[in-house]
C-alpha positions, 0 to 999 in steps of 0.5 A, spaced: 444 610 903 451 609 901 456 615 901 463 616 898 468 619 903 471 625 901 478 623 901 475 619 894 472 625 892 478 629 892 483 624 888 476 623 882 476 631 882 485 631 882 485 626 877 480 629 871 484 636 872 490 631 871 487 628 864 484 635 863 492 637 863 494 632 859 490 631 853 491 640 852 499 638 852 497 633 847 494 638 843 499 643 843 504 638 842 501 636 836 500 642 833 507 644 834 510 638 832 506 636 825 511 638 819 509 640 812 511 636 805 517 640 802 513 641 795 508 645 801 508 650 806 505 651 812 499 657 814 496 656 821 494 649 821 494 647 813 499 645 809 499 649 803 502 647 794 508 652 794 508 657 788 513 655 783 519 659 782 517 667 778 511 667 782 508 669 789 502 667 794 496 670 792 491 667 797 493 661 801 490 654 799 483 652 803 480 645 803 476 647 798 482 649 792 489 650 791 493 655 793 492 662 788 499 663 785 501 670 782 506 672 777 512 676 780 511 683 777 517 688 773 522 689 778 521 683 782 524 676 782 523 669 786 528 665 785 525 658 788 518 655 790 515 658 796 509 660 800 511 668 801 506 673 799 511 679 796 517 677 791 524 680 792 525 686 789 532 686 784 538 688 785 540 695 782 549 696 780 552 701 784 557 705 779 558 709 786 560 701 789 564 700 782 559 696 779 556 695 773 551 690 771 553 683 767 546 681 767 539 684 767 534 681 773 529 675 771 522 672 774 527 667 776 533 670 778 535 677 782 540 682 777 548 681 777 553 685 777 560 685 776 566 690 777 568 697 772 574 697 769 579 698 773 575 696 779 576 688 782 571 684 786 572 685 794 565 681 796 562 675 792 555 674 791 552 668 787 553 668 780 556 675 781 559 681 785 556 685 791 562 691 793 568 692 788 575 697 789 579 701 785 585 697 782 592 700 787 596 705 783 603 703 784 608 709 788 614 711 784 620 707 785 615 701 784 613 697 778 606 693 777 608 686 777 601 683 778 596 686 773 589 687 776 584 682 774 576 682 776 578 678 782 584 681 784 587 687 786 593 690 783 600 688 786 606 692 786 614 691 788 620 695 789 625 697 784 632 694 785 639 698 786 641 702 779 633 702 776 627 706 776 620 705 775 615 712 774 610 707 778 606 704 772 612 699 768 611 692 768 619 692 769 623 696 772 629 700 767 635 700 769 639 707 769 642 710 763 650 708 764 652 717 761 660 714 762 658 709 756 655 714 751 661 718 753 657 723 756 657 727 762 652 725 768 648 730 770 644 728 775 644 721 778 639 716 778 633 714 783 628 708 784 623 713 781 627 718 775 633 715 771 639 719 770 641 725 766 647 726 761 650 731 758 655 734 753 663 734 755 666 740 755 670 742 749 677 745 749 678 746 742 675 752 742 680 756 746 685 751 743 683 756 737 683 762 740 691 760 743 693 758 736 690 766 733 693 769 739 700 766 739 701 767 730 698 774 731 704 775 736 708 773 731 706 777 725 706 783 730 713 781 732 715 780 724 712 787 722 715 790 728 721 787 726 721 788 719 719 796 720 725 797 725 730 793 720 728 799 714 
């Protein structure tokens, strides 16, 4: 009887291992490798119909029916079509972060919110402001040459030589000129207080007084004289 020598064996026995080998490859590559349709979503091997924006999974689609959509609930939002099984939870406008809220939060679109008065935006969101800050507050001896906005902070300058500025003028002052008033200067100006004027002092008071003294002199030399005489 005709046999197969063993050599033959060994190399039928490598070859189906080989194709063994293969074909799970192929099956793992085609597995991994195959994409859904932008409108679907992928759920182990199936492509799934997304739910439409406002809504969630309920129950992934089967061969037999679509995939089961529910509505997002209060509190909830799902701003694009998706194959996700939970909605995203609005956003709240911290006052503590310097925000307050521009628009309440839709099916369709999370909460937007906006800096407080006095507060500019330091993180932009979408349509709206994620961190706000407070407004700077310019020193005296500087003046606001840049009024605070939503979207930018407060800008401060020094004031030049001879003016002043207590820190909230637009501008600064320049100081009060006392020698022009025909007033005394007091006390000089800074950048930040403006110069104090006073009062000349008067001699006409003194002026008085001699002019008393000197013709009640007279009238005592007079009457002196006068009592003498007689």
């Amino acid at each position: 009887m005709f046999s197969i020598p063993d050599k033959f064996h060994l190399a039928f026995d490598n070859w189906t291992t080989i194709s063994m080998l293969l074909m799970i490859l192929m099956r793992d590559f085609r597995v991994d490798s195959f994409t859904c349709h932008q409108t679907e979503y992928r759920t182990g091997d199936e492509c799934c119909p997304l739910c439409p924006a406002g809504h969630r999974v309920k129950e992934d689609c089967t061969e037999f029916k679509s995939t089961d959509c529910q509505r997002c609930s209060d509190g909830t939002f799902m701003n694009l079509p998706n194959g996700l099984k939970r909605c995203n939870p609005c956003s709240t406008c911290d006052s503590g972060a310097g925000l307050k809220e521009k628009q309440q939060c839709k099916l369709t679109r999370d909460t937007v919110c906006e800096p407080m008065e006095g507060f500019f935006c330091t993180d932009l969101k979408s349509e709206g402001c994620a961190v706000a800050q407070k407004h700077r507050i310019c020193e005296p001896g500087q003046y606001i040459s840049s009024n605070g906005t939503a979207s930018t902070d407060t800008e401060c300058s020094e004031c030049s030589s001879g003016s002043f500025s207590d820190g909230s003028m637009l501008s600064c002052q320049p100081h009060r000129q006392c020698e022009k008033e025909n007033l005394l200067l007091i006390k000089a100006g800074t950048s930040s207080t403006d110069a104090e004027c006073g009062e000349k002092s008067s001699n006409t008071t003194g002026i008085v007084i001699s002019i008393l003294v000197v013709l009640l002199v007279a009238a005592t030399t007079i009457v002196l004289w006068k009592t003498k005489k007689n």
